[in-house]
C-alpha positions as CSV (number, residue, x, y, z in Angstrom):
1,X,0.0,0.0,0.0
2,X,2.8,2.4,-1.0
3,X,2.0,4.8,-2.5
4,X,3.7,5.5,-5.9
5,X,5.0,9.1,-6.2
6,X,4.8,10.2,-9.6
7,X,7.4,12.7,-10.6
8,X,6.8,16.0,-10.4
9,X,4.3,16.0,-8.4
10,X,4.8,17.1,-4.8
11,X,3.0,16.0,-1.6
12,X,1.6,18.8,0.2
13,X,3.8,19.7,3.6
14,X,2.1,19.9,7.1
15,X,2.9,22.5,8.8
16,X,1.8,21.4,12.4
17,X,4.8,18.8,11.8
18,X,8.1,20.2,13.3
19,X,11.8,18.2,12.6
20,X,13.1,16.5,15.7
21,X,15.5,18.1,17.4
22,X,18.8,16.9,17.9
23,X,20.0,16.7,21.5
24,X,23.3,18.2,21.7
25,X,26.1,16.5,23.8
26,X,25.9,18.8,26.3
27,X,22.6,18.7,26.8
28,X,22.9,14.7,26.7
29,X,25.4,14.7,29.3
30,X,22.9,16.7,31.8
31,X,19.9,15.1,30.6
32,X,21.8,11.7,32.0
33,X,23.1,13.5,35.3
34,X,19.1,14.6,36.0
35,X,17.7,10.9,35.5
36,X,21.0,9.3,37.3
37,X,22.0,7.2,34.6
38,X,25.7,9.0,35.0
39,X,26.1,7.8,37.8
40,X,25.8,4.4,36.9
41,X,28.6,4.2,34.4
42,X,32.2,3.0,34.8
43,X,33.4,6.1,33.7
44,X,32.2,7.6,36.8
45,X,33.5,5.4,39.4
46,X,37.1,5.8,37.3
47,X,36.5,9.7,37.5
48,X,36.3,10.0,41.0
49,X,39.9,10.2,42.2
50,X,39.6,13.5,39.2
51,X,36.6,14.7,41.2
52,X,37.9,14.6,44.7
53,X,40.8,16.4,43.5
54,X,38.6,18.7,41.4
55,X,36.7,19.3,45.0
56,X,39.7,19.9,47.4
57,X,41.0,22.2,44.6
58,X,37.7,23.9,44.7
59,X,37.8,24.3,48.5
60,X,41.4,25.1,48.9
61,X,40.5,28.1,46.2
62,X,37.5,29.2,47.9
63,X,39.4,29.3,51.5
64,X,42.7,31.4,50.2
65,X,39.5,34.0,48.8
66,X,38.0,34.2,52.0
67,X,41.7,34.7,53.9
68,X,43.2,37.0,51.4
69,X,39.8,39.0,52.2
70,X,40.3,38.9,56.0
71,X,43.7,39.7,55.7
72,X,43.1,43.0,53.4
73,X,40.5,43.8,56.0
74,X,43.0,43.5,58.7
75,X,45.4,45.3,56.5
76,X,42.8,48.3,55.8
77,X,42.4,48.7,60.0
78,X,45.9,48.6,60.6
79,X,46.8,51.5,58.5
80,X,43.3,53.4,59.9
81,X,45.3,52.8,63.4
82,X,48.4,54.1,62.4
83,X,47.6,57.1,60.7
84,X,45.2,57.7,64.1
85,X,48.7,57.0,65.5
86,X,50.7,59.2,63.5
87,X,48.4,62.3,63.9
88,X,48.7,61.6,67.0
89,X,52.0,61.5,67.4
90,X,52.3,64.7,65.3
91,X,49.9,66.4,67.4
92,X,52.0,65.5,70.9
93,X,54.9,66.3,69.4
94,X,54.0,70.0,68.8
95,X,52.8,70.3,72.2
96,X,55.6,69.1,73.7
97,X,57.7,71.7,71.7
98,X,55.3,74.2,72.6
99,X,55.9,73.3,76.3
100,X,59.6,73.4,76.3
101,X,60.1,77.0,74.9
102,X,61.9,79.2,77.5
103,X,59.0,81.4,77.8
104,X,56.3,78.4,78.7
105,X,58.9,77.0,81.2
106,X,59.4,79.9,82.9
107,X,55.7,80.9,82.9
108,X,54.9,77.3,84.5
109,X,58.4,78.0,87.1
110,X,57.0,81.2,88.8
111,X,54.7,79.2,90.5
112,X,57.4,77.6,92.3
113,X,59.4,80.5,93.6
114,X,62.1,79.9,90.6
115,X,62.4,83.0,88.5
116,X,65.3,83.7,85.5
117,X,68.1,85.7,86.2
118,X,68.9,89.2,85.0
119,X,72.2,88.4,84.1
120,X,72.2,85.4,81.1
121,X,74.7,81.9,81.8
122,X,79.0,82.3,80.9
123,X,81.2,79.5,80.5
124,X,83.7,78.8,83.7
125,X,87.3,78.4,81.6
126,X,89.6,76.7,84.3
127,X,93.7,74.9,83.8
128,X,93.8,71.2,84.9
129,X,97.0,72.5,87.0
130,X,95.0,75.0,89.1
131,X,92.3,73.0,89.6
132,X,94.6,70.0,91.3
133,X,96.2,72.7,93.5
134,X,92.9,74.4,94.8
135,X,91.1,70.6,95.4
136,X,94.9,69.7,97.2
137,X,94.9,73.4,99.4
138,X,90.9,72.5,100.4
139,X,91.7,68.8,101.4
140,X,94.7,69.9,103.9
141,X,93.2,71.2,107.3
């Protein structure tokens, strides 16, 4: 009951009628992995030593991540405390210079009774000689 095509003569096409579609390898190798038919295979149980290493690859990639971003945190308040530490230290530092002018130390003296003297510091030039002759006339009685 075949029916005989005459040439030139074309059968008409339906259009409801679509081509299979071709499953692509891809989509063949997750099609198996969703029904579990993968897993099954003997070239699973001869890729697991590849997976485990695949995994602890994975992990040891995701931990270095997560420490390189804890160090750069630790990193970013570090240098937040030292330039805290520096202004800081730049701040003190003018004080303290402030403090030890002659002026500020002998406004913060007075209180004590000290006052500065009218006539300013000399230098005392003395011989070695004289010096062993007045220390030798003092020690005799």
């Amino acid at each position: 009951m075949e029916k005989d095509k005459t040439p030139g003569i074309e059968e008409p096409v339906n259009e409801n009628v679509r081509p299979a579609k071709k499953v692509s390898r891809i989509g063949n190798f997750f099609h198996n992995i969703i029904i579990g038919e993968y897993f099954v295979r003997d070239s699973f149980f001869r890729n697991i030593p590849y997976l485990g290493y695949l995994t602890i690859l994975a992990i040891i990639y995701i931990s270095n991540s997560y420490y390189a971003e804890k160090t750069f945190l630790q990193i970013e308040t570090i240098n937040k405390e030292m330039k805290e530490i520096k202004f800081h230290h730049i701040s003190s530092r003018s004080e303290l210079m402030f403090h030890s002018r002659q002026t500020e130390i002998a406004k913060r003296v007075i209180k004590t009774g000290l006052h500065t003297p009218p006539v300013p510091p000399y230098k005392i030039f003395y011989d070695k000689d004289t010096l062993k002759t007045i220390v030798q006339e003092e020690d005799q009685p």
